[in-house]
C-alpha positions as a printed NumPy array, in Angstrom:
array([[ 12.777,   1.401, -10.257],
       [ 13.163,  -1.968,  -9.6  ],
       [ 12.495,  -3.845, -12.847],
       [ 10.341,  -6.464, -10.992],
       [  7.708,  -4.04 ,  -9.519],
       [  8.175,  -2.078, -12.859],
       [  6.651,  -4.72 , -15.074],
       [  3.664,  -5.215, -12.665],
       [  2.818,  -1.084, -13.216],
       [  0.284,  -0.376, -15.8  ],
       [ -0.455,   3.079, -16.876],
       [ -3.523,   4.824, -15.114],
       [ -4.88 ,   6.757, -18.288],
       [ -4.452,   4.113, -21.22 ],
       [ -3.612,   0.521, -18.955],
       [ -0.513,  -0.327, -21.385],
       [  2.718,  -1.054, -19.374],
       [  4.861,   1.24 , -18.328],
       [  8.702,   1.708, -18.848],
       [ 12.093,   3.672, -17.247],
       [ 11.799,   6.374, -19.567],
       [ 15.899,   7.11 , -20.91 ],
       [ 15.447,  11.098, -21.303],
       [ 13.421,  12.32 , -18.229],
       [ 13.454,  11.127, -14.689],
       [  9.903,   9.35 , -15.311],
       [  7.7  ,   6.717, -16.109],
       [  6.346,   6.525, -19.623],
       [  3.819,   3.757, -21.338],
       [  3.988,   3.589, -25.265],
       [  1.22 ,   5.932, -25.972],
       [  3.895,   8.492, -24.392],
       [  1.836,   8.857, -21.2  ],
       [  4.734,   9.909, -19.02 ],
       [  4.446,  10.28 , -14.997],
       [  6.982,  12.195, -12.97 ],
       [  9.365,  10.319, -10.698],
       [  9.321,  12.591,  -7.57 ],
       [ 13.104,  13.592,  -5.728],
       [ 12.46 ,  12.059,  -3.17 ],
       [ 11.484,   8.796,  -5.162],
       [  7.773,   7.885,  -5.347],
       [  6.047,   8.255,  -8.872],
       [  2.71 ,  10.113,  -9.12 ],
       [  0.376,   8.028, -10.902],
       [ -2.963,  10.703, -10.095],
       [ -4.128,  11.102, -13.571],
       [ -6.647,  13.955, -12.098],
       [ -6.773,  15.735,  -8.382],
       [ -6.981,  14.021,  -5.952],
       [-10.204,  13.728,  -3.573],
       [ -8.347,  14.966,  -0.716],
       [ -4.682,  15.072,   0.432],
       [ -4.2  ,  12.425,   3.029],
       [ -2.405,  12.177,   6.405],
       [ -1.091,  15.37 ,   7.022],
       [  3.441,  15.789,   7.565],
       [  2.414,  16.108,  11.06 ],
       [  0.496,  13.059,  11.328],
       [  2.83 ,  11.06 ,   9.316],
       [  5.391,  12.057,  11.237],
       [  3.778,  11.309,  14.533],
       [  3.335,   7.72 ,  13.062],
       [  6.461,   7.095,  12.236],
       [  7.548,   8.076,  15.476],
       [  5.254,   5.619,  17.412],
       [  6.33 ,   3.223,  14.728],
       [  9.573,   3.594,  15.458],
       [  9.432,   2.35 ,  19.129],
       [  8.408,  -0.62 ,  17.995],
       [  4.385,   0.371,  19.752],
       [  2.625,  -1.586,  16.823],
       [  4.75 ,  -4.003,  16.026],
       [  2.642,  -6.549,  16.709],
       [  0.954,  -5.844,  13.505],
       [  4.013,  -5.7  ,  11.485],
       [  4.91 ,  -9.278,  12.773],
       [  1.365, -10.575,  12.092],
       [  1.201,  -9.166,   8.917],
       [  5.024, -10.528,   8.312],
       [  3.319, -14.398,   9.25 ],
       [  0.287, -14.239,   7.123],
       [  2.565, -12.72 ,   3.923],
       [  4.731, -15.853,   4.35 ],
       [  2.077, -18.098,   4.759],
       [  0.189, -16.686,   1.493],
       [  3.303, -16.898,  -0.423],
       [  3.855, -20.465,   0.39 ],
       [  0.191, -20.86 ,  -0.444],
       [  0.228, -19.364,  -3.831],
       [  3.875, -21.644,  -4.901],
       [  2.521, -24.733,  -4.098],
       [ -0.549, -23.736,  -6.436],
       [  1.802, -22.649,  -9.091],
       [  3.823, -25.536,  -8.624],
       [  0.688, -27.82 ,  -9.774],
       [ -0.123, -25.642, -12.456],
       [  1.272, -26.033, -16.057],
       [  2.999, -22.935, -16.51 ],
       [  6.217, -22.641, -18.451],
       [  9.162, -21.695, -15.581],
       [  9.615, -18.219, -14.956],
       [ 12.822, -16.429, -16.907],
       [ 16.138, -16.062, -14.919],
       [ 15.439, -12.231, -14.495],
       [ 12.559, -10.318, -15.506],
       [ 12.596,  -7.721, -18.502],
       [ 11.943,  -4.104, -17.785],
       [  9.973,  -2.393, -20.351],
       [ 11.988,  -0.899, -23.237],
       [ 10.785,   2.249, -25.199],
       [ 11.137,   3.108, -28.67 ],
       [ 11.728,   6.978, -28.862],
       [  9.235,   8.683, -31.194],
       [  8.403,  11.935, -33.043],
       [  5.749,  14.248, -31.151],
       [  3.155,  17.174, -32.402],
       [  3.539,  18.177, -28.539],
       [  3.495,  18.076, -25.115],
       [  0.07 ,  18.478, -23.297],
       [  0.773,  19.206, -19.678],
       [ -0.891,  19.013, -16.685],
       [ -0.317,  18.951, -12.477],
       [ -0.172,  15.11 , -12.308],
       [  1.166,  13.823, -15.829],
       [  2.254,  14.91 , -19.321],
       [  0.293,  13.402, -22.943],
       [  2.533,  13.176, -25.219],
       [  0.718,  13.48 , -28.618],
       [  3.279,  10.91 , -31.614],
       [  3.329,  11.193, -34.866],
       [  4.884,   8.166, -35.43 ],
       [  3.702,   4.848, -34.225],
       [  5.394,   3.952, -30.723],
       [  6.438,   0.207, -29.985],
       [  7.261,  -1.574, -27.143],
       [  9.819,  -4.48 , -26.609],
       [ 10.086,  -7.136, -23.998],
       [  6.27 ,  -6.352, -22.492],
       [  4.029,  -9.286, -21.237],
       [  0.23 ,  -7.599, -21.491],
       [ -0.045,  -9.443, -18.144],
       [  2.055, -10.86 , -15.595],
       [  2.152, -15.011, -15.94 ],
       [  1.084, -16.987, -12.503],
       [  4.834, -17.913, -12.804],
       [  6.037, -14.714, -12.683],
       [  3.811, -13.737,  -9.688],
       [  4.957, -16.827,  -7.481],
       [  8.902, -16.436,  -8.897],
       [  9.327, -12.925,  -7.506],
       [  5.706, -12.078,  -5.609],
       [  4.539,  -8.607,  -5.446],
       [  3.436,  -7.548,  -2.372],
       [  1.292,  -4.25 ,  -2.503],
       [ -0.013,  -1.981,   0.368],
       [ -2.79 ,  -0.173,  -0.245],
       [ -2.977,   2.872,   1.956],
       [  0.892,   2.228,   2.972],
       [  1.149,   5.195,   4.278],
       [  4.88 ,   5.223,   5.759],
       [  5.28 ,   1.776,   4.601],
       [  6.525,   0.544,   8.081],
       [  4.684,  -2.979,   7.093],
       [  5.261,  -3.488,   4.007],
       [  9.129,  -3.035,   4.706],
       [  8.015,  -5.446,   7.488],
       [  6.299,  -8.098,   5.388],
       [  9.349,  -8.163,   2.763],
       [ 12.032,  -8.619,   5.243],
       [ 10.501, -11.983,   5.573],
       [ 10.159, -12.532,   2.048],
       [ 13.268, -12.021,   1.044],
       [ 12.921, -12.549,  -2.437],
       [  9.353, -10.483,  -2.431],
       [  9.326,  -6.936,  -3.913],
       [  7.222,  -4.378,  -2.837],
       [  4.847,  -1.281,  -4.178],
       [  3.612,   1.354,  -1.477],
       [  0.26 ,   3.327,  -2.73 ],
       [ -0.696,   6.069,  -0.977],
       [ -2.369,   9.712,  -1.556],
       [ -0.151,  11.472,   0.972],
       [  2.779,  13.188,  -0.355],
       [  4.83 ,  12.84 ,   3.275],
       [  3.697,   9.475,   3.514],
       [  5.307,   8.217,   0.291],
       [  8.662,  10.333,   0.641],
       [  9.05 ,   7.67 ,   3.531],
       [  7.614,   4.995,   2.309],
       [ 10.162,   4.927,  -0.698],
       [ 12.708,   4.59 ,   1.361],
       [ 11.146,   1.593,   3.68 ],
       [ 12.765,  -1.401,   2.192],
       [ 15.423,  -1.734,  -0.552],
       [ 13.136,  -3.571,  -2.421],
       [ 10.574,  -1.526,  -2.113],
       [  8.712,   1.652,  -4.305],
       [  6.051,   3.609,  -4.008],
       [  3.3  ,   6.102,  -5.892],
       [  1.074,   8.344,  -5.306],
       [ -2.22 ,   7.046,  -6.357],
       [ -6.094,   7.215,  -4.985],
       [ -6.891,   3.568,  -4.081],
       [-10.674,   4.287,  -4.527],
       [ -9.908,   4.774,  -8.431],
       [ -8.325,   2.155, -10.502],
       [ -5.455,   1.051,  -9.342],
       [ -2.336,   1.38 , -11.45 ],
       [ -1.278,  -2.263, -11.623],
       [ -1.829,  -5.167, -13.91 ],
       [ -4.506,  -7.639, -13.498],
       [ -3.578, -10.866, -11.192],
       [  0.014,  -9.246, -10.742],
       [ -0.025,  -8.941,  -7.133],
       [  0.85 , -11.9  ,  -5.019],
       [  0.024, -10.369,  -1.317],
       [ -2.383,  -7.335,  -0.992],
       [ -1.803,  -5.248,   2.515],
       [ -5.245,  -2.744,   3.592],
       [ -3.774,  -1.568,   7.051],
       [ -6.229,   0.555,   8.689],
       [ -7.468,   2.176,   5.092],
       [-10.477,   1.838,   2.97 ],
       [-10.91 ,  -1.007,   0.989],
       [-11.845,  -1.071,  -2.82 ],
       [-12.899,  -4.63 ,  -2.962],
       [-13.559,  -4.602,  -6.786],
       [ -9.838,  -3.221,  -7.013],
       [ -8.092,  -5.429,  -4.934],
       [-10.129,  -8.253,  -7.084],
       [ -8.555,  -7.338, -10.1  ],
       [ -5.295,  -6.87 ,  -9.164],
       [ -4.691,  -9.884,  -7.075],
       [ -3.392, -13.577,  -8.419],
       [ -6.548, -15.895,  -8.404],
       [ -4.025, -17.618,  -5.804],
       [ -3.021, -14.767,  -3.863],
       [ -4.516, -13.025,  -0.531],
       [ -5.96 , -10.303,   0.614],
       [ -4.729,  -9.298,   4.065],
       [ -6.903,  -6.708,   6.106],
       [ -6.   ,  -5.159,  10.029],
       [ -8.734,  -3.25 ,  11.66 ],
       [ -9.034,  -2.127,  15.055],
       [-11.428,  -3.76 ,  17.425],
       [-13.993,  -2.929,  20.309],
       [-11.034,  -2.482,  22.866],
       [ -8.399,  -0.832,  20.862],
       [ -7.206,   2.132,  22.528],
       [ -9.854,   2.116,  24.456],
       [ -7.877,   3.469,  27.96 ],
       [ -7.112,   6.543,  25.764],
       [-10.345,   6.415,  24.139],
       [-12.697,   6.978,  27.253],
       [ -9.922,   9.489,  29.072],
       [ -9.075,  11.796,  26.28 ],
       [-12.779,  11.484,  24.835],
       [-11.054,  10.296,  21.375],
       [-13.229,   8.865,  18.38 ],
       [-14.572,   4.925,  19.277],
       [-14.398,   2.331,  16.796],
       [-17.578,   2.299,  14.996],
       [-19.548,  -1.167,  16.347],
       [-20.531,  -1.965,  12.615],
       [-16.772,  -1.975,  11.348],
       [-16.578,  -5.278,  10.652],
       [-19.863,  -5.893,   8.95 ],
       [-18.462,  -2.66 ,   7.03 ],
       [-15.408,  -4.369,   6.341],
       [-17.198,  -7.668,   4.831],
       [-20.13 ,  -5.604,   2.871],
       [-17.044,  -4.209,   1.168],
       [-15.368,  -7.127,   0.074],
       [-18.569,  -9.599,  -0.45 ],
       [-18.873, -11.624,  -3.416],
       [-15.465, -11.116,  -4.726],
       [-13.685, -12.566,  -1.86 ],
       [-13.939, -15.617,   0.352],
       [-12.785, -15.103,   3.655],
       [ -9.842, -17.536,   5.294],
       [ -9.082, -16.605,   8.334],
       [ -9.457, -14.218,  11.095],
       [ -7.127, -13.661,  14.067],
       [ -6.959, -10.926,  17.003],
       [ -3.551,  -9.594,  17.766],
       [ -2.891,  -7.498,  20.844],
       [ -0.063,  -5.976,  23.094],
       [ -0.149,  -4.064,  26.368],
       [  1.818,  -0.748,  26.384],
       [  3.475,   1.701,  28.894],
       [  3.549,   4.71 ,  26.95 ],
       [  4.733,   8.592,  28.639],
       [  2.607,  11.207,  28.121],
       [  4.156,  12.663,  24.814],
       [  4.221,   9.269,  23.093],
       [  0.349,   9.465,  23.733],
       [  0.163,  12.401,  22.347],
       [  1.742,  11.096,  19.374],
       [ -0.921,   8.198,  18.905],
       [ -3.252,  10.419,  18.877],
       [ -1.775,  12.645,  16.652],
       [ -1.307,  10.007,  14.458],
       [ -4.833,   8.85 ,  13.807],
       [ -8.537,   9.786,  12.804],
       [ -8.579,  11.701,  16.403],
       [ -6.046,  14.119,  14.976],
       [ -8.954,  15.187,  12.555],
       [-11.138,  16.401,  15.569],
       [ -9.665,  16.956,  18.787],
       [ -9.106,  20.615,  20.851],
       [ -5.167,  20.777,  20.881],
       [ -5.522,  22.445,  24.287],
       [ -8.425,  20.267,  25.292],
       [ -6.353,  17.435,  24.394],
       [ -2.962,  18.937,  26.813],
       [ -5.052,  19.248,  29.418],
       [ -6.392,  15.681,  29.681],
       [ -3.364,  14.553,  28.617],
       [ -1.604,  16.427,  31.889],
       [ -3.632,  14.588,  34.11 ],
       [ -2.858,  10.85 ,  33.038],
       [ -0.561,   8.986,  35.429],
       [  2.613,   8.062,  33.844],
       [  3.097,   5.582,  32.489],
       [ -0.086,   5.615,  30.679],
       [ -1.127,   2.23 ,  30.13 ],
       [ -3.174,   1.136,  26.794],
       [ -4.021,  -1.789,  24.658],
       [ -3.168,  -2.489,  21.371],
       [ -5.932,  -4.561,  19.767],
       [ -6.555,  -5.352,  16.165],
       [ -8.562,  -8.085,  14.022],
       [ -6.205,  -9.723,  11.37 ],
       [ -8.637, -10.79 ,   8.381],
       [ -6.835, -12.741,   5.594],
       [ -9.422, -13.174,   1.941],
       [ -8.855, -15.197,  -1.455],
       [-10.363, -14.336,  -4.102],
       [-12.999, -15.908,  -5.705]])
């Protein structure tokens, strides 16, 4: 893992840092808390089970698909804007502050090896019980503001195939990136979205597995929203940026296929969950007209909430008798947030 996005990671049991471990293909902080590095390259941070599972491989694969042809990216190139924007934000405040200038290239955490009693373990992690007293070398307890505006993390909370995050870093080129995400085929594709880029499996309603003020740029695309989270984690100078749909998103496909509508209270939803910690900055609406066939509207609707509760041959047989091409309008609220 990429040292940089390494020495933001805390550990989700204990909080102390984590570290490559040198004998295992894993994570492990210096109470010997070790997490798994999965084959196909996310870590799994879930120190319990999780709530529920996430998108589905079908979903996520319908997503990616629609992603793919380029159908949303509208919001990547939004998002992409408002990253670069914040980042420039948050440098010119670290600029004015008096912190010492960041090191040439930042330290991964080191591990001592250590004596154990045993190995406790479970579905998500291993406890390693030590005998001996375990030290760490080269570990900041937090992230300076230096650090944060030197090499900015960007995080996306509910990533899930990490189309914009790998979005937002292309241009930030000297950005790195951490994809979180409870879905198990949404992470196997989100580690491989950028080069700069990594992702874990984590539950973004529980505490998040990330130092506090580490993150420079904080992505909630279409996913809940832990505001006292997303508090925490962020740099006093950094943003919170949040897409959700609005009134006429979808809305051709909405009334013919008889799909879910966007709730009329989402965006008082959306501020009740983020007031008091957060001030809010700016909010734009970003849209896009599309000609889609008939099977790439099935795949937007496999894709989303719908998927959850639509008749697959309910759905084919609406679906039959839309002309082609079947014409629908992208439409989402951009919502950027400092903290307070």
């Amino acid at each position: 893992m990429d040292p940089r996005i390494l020495d933001r990671l805390r550990c989700p049991v204990c909080g102390d840092p984590l570290g490559q471990a040198t004998d295992t293909r894993a994570l492990r902080c210096p109470r010997r808390h070790s997490f798994d590095i999965a084959r196909q390259g996310y870590v799994n941070l879930l120190t319990g089970r999780a709530p529920h599972v996430g998108d589905t491989a079908e979903m996520v694969a319908a997503r990616a698909d629609f992603q793919a042809a380029g159908h949303y990216d509208v919001i990547s190139a939004a998002l992409a804007a408002a990253a670069t924007e914040a980042v420039a934000r948050l440098r010119a405040s670290a600029a004015t502050s008096t912190a010492p200038a960041p090191p040439t290239a930042p330290a991964p955490s080191i591990l001592c090896s250590a004596s154990t009693d045993a190995t406790v373990s479970g579905p998500n992690h291993r406890v390693e019980v030590s005998r001996a007293k375990d030290t760490s070398a080269g570990v900041r307890t937090e992230p300076s503001e230096a650090d944060v505006g030197a090499y900015p993390l960007v995080v996306d909370a509910g990533a899930g195939t990490g189309r914009y995050l790998g979005a937002v870093l292309a241009a930030l080129p000297d950005a790195v990136g951490l994809a979180l995400d409870v879905s198990k085929p949404a992470l196997r594709r989100a580690a491989r979205t950028h080069p700069r880029a990594a992702a874990a499996l984590a539950d973004t309603w529980q505490r998040l597995p990330l130092a506090d003020g580490s993150t420079a740029v904080l992505l909630n695309v279409f996913a809940p929203r832990n505001g006292a989270e997303f508090h925490r984690v962020l740099d006093p100078a950094g943003t919170l940026l949040v897409v959700t749909p609005v009134d006429d998103h979808l809305t051709e496909l909405v009334d013919a296929l008889d799909l879910l509508r966007v709730d009329p209270d989402k965006a008082d939803r959306v501020a009740a969950s983020l007031d008091g910690r957060f001030t809010p900055v700016s909010s734009t609406v970003h849209g896009a007209e599309l000609a889609l066939t008939r099977p790439e509207a099935a795949t937007l609707v496999g894709m989303g909430p719908s998927a959850w509760h639509t008749d697959p041959s309910a759905l084919a047989e609406r679906l039959a008798a839309l002309p082609e091409p079947v014409r629908v309008r992208v439409a989402v609220r951009l919502d950027a947030y400092r903290p307070r």
